[in-house]
Structure formats: C-alpha cells, structure tokens
C-alpha positions in Angstrom: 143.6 265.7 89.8 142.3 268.3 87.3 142.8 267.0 83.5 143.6 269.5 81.4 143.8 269.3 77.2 146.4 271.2 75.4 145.5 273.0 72.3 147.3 270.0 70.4 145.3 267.6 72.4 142.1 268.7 70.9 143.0 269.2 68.0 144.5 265.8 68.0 140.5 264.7 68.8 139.2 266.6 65.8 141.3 264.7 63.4 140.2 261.6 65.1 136.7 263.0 64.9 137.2 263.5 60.8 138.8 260.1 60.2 135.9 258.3 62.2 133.2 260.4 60.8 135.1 259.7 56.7 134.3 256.0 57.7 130.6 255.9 58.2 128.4 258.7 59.3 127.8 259.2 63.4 131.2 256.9 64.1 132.8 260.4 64.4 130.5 261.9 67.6 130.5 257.6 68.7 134.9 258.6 69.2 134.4 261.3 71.2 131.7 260.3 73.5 133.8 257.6 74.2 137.2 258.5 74.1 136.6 262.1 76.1 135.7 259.9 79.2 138.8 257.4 79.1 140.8 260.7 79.2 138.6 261.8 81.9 140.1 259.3 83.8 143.5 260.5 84.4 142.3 262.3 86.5 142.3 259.2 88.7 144.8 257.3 86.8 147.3 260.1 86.0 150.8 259.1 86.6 150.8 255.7 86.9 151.1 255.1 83.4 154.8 253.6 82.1 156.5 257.1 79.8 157.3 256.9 76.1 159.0 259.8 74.6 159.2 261.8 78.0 155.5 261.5 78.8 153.3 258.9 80.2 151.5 257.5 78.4 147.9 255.4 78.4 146.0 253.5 75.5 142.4 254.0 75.1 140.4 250.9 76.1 138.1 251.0 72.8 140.2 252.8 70.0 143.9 252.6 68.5 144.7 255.6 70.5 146.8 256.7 73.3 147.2 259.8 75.2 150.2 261.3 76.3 150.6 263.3 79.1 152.0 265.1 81.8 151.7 265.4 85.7 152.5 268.6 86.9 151.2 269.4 90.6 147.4 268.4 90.6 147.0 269.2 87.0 147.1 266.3 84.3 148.1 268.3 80.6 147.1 266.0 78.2 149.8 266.7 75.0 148.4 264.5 72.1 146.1 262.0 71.6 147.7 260.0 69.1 147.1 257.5 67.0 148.8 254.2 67.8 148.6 253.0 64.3 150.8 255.7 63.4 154.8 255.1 62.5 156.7 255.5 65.4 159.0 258.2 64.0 156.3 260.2 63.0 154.7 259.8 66.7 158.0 260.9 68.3 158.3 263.4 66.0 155.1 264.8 66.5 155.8 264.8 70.3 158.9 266.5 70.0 157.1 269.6 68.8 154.9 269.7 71.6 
C-alpha cells in the first residue's frame, strides 16, 4: 500500500522534531530518521492495527508516539502523529479536528 501523510501528520513531526531538538542538539534529525521509517511501514502493516478514536492506530517502536491512521483503498492517510504522553482528552480532541 502507498502511505500517505496528511498535512497534520507532518506537521505533527515538526513539533516532535522541535521538542527533541529543545532537549539536546541533533536528537531532533535522530526522531525523524527514525520515526519516518516506522511509519513507512504501514505500508505493510496498515490496517491491522486495533482503532482508537475512529482510526487505527500503531505506537512507534522507539518513541512515545503513535500514529493514527486510515485505510482507504491502497492508500494509508496517516492523520496525526501524536504524542502518547499527551492527555487523552486533548488527543481525542485533537483527532476530532482532523
């Protein structure tokens, strides 16, 4: 299947990219060369993931993240990349605008 990240999606990475890269220096480029290819994978994966909030959903193996997505056809829309350390109101919230 083709993956494909929604505007929120990416923008979702940039924050993460700004938190990680607030910490220490480099850890921002170490998320995304990391997480880009565990989202990479639902193109595999994609749909056989349990759904939270009306979209599956799959944590990252290395980061307190999860992505949330779709499966429409062959196409895998990727909606947020979230993280999990969040409140859950604010996570359903945040899904309910997208």
């Amino acid at each position: 299947m083709i993956v494909r990240l929604e505007d929120w999606a990416s923008e979702d990475l940039i924050d993460g990219f700004v938190f990680y890269e607030k910490c220490e220096p480099g850890a921002g480029h170490y998320f995304l060369d990391r997480i880009q290819p565990e989202i990479m994978e639902l193109g595999v994966t994609g749909g056989v993931h349990r759904k939270r909030h009306g979209y599956h959903f799959c944590a990252s193996k290395r980061f307190p993240h999860g992505f949330y997505y779709k499966v429409q056809n062959d196409i895998v829309k990727v909606y947020a990349v979230l993280d999990c350390r969040l409140d859950p109101r604010t996570i359903r919230q945040v899904l309910s605008c997208r």
